[in-house]
Structures are given as C-alpha cells and as structure tokens.
MDTraj code that builds the backbone (N, CA, C; nanometers):
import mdtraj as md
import numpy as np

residues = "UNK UNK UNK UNK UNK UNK UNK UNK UNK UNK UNK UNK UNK UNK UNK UNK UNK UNK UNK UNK UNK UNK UNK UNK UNK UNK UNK UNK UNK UNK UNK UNK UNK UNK UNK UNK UNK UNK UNK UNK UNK UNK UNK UNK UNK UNK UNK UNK UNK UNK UNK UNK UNK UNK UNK UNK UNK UNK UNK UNK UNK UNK UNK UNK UNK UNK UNK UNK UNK UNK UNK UNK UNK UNK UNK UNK UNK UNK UNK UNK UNK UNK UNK UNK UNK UNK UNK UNK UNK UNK UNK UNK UNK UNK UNK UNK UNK UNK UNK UNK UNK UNK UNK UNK UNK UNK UNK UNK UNK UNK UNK UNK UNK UNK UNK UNK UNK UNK UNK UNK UNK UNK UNK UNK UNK UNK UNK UNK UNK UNK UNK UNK UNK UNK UNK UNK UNK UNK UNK UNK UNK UNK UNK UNK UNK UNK UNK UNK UNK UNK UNK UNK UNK UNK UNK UNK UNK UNK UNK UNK UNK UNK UNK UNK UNK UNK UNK UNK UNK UNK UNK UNK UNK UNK UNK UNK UNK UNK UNK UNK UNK UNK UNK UNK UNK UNK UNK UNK UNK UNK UNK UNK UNK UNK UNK UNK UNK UNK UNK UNK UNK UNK UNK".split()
xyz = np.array([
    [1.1284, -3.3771, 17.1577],
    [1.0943, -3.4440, 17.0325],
    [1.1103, -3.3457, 16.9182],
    [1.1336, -3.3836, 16.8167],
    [1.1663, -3.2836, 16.6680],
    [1.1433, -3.3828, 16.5575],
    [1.0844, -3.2943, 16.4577],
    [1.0685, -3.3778, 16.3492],
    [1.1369, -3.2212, 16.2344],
    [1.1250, -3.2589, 16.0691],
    [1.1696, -3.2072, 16.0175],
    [1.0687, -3.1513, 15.8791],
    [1.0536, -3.0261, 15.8605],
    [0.9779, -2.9620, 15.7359],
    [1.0280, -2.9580, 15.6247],
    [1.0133, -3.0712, 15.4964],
    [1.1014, -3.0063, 15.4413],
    [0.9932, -2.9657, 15.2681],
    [1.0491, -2.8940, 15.2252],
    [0.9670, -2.7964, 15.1635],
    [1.0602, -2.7911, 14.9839],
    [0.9657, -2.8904, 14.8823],
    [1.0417, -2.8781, 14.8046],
    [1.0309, -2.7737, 14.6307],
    [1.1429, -2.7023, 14.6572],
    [1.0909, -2.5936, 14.5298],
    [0.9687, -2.4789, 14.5412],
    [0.9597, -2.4343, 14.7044],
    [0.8479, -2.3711, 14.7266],
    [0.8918, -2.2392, 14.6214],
    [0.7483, -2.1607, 14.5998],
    [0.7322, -2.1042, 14.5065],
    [0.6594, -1.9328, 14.5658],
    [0.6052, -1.9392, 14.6436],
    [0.5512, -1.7755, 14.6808],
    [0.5796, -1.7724, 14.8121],
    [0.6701, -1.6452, 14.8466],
    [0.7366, -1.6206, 14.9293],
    [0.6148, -1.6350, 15.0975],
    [0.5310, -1.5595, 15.0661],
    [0.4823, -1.5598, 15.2069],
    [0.3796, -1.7058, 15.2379],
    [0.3835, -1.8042, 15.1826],
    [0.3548, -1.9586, 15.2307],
    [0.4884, -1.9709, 15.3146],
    [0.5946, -1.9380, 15.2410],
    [0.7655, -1.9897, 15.2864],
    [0.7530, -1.9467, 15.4672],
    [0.7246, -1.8145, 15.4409],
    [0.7379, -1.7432, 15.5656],
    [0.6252, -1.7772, 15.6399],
    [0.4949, -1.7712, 15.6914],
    [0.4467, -1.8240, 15.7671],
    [0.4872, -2.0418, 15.7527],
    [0.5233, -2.0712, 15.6734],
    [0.5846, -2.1675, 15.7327],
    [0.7093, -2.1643, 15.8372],
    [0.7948, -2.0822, 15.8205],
    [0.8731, -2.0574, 15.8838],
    [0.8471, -2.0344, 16.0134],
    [0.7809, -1.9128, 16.0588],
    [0.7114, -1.8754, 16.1691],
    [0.6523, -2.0226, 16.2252],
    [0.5695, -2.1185, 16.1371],
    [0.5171, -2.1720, 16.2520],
    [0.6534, -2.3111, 16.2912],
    [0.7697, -2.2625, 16.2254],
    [0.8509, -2.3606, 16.2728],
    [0.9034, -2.3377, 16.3908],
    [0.9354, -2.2240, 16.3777],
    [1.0048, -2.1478, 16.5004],
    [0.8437, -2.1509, 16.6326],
    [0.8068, -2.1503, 16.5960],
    [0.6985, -2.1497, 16.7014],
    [0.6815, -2.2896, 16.7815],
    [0.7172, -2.3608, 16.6986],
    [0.7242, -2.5326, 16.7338],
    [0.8831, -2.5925, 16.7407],
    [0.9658, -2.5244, 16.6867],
    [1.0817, -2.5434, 16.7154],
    [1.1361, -2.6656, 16.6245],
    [1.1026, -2.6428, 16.4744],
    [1.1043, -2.7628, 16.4129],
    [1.1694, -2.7071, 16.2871],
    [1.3143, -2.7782, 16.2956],
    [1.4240, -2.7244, 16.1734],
    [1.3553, -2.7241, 16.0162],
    [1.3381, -2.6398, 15.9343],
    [1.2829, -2.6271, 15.8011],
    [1.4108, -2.6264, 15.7238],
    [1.3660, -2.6975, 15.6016],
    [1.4526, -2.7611, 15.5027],
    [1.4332, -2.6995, 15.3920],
    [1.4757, -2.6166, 15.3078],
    [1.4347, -2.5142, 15.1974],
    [1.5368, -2.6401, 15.0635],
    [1.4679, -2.6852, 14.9625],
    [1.5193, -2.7661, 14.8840],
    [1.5352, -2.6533, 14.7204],
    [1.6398, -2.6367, 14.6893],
    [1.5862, -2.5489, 14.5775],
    [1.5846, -2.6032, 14.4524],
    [1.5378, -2.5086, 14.3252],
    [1.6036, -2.3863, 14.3550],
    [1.3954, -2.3238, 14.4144],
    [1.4215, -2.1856, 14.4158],
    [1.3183, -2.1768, 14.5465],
    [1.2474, -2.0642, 14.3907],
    [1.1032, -2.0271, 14.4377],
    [1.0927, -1.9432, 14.3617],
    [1.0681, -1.7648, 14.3984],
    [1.1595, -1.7589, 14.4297],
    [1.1920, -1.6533, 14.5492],
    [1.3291, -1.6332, 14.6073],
    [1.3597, -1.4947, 14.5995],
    [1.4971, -1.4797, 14.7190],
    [1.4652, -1.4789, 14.8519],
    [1.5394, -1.5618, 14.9317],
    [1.5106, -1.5362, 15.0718],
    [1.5251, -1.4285, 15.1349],
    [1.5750, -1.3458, 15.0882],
    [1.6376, -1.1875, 15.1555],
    [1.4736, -1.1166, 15.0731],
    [1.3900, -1.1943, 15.0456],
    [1.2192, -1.1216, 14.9895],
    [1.1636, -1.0717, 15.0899],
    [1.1349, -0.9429, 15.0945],
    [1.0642, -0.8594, 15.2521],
    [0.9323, -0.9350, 15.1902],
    [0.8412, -0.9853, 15.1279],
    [0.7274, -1.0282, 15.2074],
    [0.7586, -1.1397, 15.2666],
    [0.8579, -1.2204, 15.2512],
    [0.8872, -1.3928, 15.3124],
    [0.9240, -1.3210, 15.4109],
    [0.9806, -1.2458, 15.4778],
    [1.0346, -1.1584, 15.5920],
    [0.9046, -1.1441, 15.6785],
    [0.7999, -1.0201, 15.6106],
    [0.7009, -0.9666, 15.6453],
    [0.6470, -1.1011, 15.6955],
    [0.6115, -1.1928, 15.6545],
    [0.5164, -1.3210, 15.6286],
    [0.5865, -1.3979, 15.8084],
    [0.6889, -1.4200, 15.8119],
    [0.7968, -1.4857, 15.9260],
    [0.7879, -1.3481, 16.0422],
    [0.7841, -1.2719, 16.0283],
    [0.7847, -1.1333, 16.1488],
    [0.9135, -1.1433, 16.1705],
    [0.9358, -1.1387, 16.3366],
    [1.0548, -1.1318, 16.4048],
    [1.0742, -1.2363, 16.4361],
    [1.0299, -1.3853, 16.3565],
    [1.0583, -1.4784, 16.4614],
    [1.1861, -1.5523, 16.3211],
    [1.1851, -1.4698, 16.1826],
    [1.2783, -1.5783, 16.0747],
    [1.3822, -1.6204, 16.1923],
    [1.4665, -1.5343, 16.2279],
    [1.5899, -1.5046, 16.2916],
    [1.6014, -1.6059, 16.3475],
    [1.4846, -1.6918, 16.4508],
    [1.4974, -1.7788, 16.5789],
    [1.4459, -1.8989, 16.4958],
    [1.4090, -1.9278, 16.3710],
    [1.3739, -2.0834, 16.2806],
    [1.5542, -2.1112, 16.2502],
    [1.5279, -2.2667, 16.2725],
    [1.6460, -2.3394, 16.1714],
    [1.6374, -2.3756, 16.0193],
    [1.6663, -2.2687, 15.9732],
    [1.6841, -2.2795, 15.8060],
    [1.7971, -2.3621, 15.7775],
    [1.7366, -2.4170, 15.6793],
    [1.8687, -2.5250, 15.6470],
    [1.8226, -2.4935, 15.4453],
    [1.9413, -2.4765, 15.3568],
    [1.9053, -2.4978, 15.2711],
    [1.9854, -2.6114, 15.1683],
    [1.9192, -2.6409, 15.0796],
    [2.0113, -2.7518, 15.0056],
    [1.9262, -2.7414, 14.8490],
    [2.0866, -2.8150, 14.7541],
    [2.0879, -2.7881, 14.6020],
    [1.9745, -2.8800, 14.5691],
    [1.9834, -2.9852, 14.6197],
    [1.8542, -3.1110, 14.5249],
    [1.8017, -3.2150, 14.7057],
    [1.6893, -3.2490, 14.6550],
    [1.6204, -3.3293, 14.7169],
    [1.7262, -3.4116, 14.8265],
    [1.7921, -3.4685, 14.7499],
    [1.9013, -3.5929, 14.8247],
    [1.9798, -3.5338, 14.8901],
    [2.0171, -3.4398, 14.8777],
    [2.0975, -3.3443, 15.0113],
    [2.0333, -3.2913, 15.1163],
    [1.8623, -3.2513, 15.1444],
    [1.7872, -3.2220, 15.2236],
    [1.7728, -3.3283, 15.3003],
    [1.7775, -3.4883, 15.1924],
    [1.7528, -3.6506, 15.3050],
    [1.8766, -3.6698, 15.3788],
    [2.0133, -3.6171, 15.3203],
    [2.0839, -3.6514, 15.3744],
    [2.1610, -3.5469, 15.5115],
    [2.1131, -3.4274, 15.5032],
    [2.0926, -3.2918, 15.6171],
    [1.9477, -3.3383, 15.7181],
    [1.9239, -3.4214, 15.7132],
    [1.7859, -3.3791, 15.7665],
    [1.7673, -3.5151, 15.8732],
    [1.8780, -3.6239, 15.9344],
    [1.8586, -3.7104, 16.0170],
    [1.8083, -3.8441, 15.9306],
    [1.7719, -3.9385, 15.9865],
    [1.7501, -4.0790, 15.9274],
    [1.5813, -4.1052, 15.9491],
    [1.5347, -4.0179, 15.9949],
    [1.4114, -4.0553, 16.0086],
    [1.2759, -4.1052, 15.9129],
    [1.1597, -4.1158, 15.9414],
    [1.1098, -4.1778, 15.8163],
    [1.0987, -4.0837, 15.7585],
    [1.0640, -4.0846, 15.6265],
    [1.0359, -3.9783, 15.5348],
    [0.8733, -4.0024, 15.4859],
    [0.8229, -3.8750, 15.4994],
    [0.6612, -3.8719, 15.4725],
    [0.6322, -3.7472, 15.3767],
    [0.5605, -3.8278, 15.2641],
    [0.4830, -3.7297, 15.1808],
    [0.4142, -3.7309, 15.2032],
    [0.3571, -3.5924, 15.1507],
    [0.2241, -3.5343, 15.1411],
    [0.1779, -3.4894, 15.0017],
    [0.0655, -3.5555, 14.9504],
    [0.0142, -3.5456, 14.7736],
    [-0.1364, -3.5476, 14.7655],
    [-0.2006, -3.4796, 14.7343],
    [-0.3198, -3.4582, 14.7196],
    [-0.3702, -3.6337, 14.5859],
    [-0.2261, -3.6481, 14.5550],
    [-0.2194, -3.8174, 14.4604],
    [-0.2550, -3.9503, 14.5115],
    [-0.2550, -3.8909, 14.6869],
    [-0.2752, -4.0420, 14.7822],
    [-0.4170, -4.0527, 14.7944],
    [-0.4067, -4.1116, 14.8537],
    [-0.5651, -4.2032, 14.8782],
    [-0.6180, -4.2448, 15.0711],
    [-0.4647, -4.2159, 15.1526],
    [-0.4791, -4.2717, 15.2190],
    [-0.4342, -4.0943, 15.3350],
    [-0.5183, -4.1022, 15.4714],
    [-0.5018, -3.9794, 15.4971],
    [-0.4117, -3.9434, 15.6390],
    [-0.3690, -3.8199, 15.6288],
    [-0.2717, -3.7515, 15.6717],
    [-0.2767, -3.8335, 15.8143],
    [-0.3744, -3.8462, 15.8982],
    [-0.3978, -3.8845, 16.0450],
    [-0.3315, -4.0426, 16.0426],
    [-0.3181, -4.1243, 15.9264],
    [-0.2680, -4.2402, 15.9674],
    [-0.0806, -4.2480, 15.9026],
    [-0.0613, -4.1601, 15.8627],
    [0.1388, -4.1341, 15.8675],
    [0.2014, -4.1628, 16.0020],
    [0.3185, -4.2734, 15.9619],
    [0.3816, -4.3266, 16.0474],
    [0.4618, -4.2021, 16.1596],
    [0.4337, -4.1092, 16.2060],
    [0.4505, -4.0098, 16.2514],
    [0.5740, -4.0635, 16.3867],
    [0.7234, -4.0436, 16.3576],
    [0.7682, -4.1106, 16.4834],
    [0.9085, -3.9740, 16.5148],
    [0.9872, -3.9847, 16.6159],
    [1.1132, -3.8765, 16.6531],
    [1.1332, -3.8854, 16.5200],
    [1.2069, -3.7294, 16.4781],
    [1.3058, -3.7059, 16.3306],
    [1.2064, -3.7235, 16.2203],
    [1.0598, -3.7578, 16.2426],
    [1.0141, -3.8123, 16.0999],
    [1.0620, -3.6624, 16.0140],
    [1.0454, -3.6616, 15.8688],
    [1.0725, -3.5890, 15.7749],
    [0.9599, -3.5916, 15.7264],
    [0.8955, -3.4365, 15.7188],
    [0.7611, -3.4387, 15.6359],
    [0.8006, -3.3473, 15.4829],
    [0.7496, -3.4053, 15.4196],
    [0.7920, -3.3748, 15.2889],
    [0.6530, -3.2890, 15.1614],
    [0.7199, -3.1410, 15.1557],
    [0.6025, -3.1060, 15.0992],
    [0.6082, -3.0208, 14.9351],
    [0.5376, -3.0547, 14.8325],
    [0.6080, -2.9884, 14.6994],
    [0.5622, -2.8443, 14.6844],
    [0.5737, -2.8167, 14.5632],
    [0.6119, -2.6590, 14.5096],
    [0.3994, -2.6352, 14.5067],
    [0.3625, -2.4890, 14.5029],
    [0.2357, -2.4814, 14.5294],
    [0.1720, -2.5144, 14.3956],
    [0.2382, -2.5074, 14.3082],
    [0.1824, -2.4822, 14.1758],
    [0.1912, -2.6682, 14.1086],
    [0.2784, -2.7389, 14.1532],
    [0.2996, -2.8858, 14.0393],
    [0.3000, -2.9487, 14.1391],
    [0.3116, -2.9517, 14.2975],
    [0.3257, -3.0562, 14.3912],
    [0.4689, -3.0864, 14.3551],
    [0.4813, -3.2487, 14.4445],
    [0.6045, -3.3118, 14.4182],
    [0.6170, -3.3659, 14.3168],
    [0.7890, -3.3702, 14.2625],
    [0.8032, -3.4057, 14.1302],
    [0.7785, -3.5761, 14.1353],
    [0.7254, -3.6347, 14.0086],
    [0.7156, -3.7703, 14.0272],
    [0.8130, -3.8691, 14.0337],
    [0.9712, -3.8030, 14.0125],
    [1.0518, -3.8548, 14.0746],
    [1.0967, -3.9169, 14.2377],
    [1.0735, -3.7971, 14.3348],
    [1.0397, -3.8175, 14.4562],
    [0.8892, -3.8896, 14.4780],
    [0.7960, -3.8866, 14.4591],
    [0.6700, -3.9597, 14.4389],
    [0.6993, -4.1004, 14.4327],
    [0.7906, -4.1394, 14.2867],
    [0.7842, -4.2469, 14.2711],
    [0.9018, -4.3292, 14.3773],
    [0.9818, -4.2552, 14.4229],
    [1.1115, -4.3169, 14.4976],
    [1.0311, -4.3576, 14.6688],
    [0.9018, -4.2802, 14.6969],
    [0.8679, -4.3081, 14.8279],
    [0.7251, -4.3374, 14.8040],
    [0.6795, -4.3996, 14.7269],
    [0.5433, -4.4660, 14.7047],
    [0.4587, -4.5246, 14.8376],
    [0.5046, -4.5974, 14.8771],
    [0.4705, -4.6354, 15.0262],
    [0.4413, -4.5431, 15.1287],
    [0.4719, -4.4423, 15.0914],
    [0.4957, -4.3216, 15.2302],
    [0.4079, -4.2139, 15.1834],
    [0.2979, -4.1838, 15.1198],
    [0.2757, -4.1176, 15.0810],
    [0.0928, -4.0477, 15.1275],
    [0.0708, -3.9307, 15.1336],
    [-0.0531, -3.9523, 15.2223],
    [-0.1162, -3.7753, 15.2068],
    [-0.2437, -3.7729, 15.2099],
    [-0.3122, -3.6591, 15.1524],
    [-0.3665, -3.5914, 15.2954],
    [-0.4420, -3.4431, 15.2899],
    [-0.4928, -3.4148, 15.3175],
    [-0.6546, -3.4242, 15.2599],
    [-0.7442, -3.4118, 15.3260],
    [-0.8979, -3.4540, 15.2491],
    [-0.9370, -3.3193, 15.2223],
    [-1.0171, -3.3043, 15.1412],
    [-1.1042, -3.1789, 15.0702],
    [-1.2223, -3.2398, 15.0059],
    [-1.2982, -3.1946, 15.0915],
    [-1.4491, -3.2153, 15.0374],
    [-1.5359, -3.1238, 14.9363],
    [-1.4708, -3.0108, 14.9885],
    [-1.5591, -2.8936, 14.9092],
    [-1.5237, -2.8515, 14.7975],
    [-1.5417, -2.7274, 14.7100],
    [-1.5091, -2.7341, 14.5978],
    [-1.3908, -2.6655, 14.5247],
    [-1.3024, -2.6617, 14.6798],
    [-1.2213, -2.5942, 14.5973],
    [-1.0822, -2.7297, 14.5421],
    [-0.9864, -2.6673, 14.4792],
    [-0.9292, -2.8131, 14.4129],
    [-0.7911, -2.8125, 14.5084],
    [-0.7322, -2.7218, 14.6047],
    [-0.6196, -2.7519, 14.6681],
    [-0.6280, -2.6661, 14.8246],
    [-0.5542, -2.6936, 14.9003],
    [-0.5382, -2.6284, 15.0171],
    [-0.4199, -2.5378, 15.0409],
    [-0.4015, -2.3834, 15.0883],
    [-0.2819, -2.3350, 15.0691],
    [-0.1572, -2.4143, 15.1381],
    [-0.0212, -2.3808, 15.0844],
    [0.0643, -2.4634, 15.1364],
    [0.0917, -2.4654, 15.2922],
    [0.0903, -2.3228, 15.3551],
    [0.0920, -2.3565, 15.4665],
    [0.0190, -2.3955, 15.5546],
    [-0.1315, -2.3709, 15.4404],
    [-0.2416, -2.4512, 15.5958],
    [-0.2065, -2.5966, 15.5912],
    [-0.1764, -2.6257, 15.4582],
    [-0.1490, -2.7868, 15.4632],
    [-0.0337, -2.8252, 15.6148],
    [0.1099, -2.7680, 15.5716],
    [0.2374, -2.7711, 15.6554],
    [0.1268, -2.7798, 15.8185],
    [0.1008, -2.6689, 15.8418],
    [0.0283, -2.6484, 15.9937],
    [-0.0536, -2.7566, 16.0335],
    [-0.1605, -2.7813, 15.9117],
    [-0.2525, -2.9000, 15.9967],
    [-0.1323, -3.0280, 15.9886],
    [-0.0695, -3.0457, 15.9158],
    [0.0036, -3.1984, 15.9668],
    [0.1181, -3.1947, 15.9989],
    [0.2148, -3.0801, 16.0644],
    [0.3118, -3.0685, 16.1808],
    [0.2289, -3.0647, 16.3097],
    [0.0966, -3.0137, 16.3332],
    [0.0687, -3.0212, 16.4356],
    [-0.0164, -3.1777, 16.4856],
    [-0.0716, -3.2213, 16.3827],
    [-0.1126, -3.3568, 16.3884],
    [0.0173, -3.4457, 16.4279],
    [0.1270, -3.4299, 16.3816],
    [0.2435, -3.4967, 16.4103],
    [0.2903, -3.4512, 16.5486],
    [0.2811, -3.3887, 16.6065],
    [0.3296, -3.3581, 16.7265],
    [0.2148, -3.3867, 16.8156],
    [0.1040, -3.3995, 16.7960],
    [0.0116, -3.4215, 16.8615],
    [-0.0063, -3.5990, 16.9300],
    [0.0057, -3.6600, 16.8412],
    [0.0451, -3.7405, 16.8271],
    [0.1605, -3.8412, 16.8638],
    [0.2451, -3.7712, 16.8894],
    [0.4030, -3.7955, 16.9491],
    [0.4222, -3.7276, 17.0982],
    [0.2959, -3.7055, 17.1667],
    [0.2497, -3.6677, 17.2914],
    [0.2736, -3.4895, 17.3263],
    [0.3473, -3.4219, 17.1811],
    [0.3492, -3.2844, 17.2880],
    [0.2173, -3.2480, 17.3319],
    [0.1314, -3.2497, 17.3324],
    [-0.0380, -3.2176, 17.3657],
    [0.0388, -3.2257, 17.5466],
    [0.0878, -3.3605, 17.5590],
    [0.0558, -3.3857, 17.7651],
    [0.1700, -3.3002, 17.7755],
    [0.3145, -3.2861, 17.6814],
    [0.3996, -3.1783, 17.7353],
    [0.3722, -3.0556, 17.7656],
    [0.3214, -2.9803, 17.6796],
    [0.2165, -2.8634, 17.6352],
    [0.1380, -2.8094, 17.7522],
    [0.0309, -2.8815, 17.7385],
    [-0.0703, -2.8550, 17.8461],
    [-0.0804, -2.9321, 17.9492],
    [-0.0250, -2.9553, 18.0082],
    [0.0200, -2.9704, 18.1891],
    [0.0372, -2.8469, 18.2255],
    [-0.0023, -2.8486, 18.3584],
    [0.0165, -2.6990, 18.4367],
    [0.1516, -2.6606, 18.4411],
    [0.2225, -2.7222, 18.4497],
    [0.3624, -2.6628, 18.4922],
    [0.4737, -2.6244, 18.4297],
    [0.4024, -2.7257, 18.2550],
    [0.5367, -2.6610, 18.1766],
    [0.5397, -2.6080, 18.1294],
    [0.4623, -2.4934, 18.1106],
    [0.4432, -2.3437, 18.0159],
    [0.4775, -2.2482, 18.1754],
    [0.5256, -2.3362, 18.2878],
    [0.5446, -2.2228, 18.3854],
    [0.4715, -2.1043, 18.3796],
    [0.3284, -2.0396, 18.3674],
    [0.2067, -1.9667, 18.4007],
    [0.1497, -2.0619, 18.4520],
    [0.0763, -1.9445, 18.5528],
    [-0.0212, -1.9887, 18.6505],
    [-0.1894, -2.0264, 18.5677],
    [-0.2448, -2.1259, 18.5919],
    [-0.3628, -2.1582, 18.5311],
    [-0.4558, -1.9892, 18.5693],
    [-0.5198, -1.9888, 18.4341],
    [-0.6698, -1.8314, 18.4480],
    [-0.7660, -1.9022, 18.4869],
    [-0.8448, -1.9071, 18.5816],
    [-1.0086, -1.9578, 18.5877],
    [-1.0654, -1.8505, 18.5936],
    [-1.1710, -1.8193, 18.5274],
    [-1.2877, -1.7045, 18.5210],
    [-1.3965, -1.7902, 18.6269],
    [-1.4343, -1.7271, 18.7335],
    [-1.6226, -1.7803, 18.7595],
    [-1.6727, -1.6592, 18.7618],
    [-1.8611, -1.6748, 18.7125],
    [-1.9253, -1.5861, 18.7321],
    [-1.9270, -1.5507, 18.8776],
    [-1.9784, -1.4384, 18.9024],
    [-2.0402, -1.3633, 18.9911],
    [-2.1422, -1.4208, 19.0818],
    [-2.1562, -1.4963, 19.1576],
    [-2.2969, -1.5494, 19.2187],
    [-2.3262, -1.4560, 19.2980],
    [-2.4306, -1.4457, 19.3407],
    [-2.5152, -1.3727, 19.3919],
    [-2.4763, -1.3596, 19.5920],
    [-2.4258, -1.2465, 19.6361],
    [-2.3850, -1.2906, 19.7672],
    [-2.2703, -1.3411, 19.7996],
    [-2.1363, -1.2615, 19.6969],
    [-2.0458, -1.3244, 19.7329],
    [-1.9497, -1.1647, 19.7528],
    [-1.8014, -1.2084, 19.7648],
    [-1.7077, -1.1314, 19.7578],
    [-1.6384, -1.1071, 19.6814],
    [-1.5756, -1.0330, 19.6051],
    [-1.4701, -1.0224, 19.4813],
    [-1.3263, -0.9817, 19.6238],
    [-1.2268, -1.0954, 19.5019],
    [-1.0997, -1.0583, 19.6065],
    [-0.9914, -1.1197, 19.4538],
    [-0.8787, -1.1033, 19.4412],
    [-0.7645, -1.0738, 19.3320],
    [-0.6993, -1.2227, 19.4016],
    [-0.6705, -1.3154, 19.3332],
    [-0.6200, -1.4702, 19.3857],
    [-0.4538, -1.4373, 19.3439],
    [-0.3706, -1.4079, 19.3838],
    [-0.2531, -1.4803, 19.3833],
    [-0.2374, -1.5445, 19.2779],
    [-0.2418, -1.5967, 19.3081],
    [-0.2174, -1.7797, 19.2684],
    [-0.2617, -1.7594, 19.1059],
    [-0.3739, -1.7468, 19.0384],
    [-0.4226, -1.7430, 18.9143],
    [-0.4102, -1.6088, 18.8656],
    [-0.4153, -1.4974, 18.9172],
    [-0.3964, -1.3475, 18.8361],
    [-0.4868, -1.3452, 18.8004],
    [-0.6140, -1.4119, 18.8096],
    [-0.7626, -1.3376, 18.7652],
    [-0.8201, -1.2788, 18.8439],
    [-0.9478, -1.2602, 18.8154],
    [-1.0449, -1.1980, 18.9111],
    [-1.1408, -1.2970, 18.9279],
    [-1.1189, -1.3399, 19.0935],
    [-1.2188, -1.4473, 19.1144],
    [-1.3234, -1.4195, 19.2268],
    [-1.4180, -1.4605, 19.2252],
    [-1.5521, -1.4181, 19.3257],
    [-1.5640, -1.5884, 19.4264],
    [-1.5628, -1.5277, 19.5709],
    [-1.5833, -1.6739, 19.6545],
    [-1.6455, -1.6587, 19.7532],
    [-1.7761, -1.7361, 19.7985],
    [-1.8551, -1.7148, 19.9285],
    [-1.8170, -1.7731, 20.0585],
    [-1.6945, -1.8262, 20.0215],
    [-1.6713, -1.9043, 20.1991],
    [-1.5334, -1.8027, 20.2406],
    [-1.4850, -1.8607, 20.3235],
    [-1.3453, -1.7786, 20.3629],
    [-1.2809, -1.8799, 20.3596],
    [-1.2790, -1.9728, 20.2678],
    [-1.1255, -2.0471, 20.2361],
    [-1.1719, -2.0762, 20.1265],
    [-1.0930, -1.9953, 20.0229],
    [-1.0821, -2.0206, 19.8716],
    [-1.0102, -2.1656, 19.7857],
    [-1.1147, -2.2048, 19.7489],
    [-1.0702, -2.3673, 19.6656],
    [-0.9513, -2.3101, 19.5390],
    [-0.9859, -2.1599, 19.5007],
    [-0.9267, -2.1490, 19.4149],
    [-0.7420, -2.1054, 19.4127],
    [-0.7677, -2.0573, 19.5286],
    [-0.6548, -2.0258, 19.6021],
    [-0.5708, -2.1132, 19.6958],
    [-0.6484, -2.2290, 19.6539],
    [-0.5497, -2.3866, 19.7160],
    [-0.5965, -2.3852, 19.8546],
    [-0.6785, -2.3477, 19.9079],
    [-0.6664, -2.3423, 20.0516],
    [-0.6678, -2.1814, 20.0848],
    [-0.6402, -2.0765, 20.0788],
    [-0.5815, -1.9337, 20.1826],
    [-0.7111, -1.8786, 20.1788],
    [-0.6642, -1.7695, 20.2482],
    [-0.7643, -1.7139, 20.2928],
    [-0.8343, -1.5784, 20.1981],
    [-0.9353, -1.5850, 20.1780],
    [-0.9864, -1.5141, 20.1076],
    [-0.9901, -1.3934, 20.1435],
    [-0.9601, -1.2615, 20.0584],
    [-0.9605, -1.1147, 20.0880],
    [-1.0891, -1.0366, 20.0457],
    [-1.0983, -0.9799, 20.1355],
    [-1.2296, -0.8962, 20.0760],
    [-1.2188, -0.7922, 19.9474],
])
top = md.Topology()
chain = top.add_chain()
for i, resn in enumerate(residues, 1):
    res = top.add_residue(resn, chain, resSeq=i)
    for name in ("N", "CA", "C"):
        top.add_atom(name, md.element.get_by_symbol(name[0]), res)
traj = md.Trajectory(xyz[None], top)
C-alpha cells in the first residue's frame, strides 16, 4: 500500500527533513511543491533526514497542478487547521494524496477553495495556536496507514522476520537458560519450555 506526502511551499528546512526521514521510514514518495523556502542541498534539511534523504522518493514540481498530476489519481486530502471536521474521519484509501501548506500561511486559498470537500484538521485544545509541521505530517501518515491495515502487516510475527522478545520475571525456584528461539533471557520451572515451543530446557 502507498499513499503520497505532498508538501506545499514548505518553508524551514529541518520540518522538510524529518519529514523526509519519516517517509523513507514508511516508504511513502514525498512531493516537494515549490518554490521551497530553502535549498535542498541545506545541511540542516540533510542533518534533519540523516542517512536515510538518499533512500526517500523526492519528487519535486513548479506549481501545485504538477505535484496532482506526478503524484497518481488518488483522492486528494487536506489538511487546515480552517476545517472543522477531524483528521481520523479522511477518506484515507491506496494512492490517497495528503496535502500539507507552508508553516507560516498554511495552504493558499486557492487550493483550499478548489478541494473544499476534502478538507480536515488536526485538534488542539491547549494553548498553543498551531502544531509543528512535521508532527502534523507524522500523526496523519501514520493514522492513514493505520487505517489501511499496515498495523496487521507490521505487527504479525513474521513480517518484520525477528524473532518475538518475551521478558518473564524471575520466580522463585526456577532455572535461567538462553531460548533460541526469542534471544532473551528467559527463566522456566518445568523441563519443557512453553517459551521455546516445546524443547527442552537448558540449565
């Protein structure tokens, strides 16, 4: 599954870059719309991305309508602190396009007004008046993927290929023995370890 970041007129380099990072971390092509307020060759947008800029799909483009038209057919979703209606109920589906403005003016009310219908906030209760850009990006790429089931891809035993860690305490009267199977350190009083699927327990 993939959906798309796209990021319009961002403005301070290291939002850019830990956005970046968490694309590449999720594997979700970022859309740089300019003009940007920043060079991308900026060592803190660098610093900000680590070693992972290299492995994100940067895509960049001159105006808005070239990012919709680089970026698949999917729905297109804003995000505006202008909506009313919140981030958890966005039509979140394959390819959606999440759409996010500059830190300082948001989206221009051109784009605003062209996707009225689609449009959807994060909540803030407290007192401050905005959320940084990338905590915004993070909480609702991951709400979107959450959502679109990577959670059961994710965390199933088998597809991060590692072996599950179980920690148990120490009970009183038992044996410490090194499990195979989990790479922890596990303590067991019988001689056939549950944790070890069945084998035989080592002293």
């Amino acid at each position: 599954m993939k959906l798309h970041v796209i990021l319009v007129n961002p403005q301070i380099p290291p939002n850019t870059g830990n956005i970046a990072r968490l694309c590449g971390a999720t594997r979700t092509p970022l859309h740089l719309v300019h003009p940007l307020g920043f060079d991308t060759d900026d060592k803190t947008l660098r610093r900000a991305g680590l070693d992972y800029w290299k492995d994100v799909d940067v895509n960049h483009h001159d105006d808005f309508a070239e990012a919709l038209r680089g970026s698949g057919d999917g729905p297109v979703i804003l995000f505006s602190a202008r909506s009313t209606r919140p981030y958890t109920e966005a039509p979140y589906t394959e390819g959606a396009r999440l759409v996010f403005g500059a830190e300082t003016t948001g989206l221009p009310p051109e784009i605003l007004d062209a996707h009225a219908k689609n449009i959807y906030r994060i909540p803030i209760w407290g007192a401050v008046r905005s959320l940084n850009l990338s905590t915004s990006v993070g909480i609702v790429v991951y709400e979107a993927y959450r959502q679109l089931g990577a959670w059961d891809e994710q965390f199933a035993p088998a597809s991060a290929g590692l072996p599950g860690k179980v920690f148990i305490p120490k009970p009183q009267g038992t044996r410490k023995h090194n499990c195979p199977d989990c790479m922890s350190c596990q303590w067991c009083s019988d001689l056939r370890c549950s944790v070890c699927r069945g084998g035989d327990c080592a002293s």
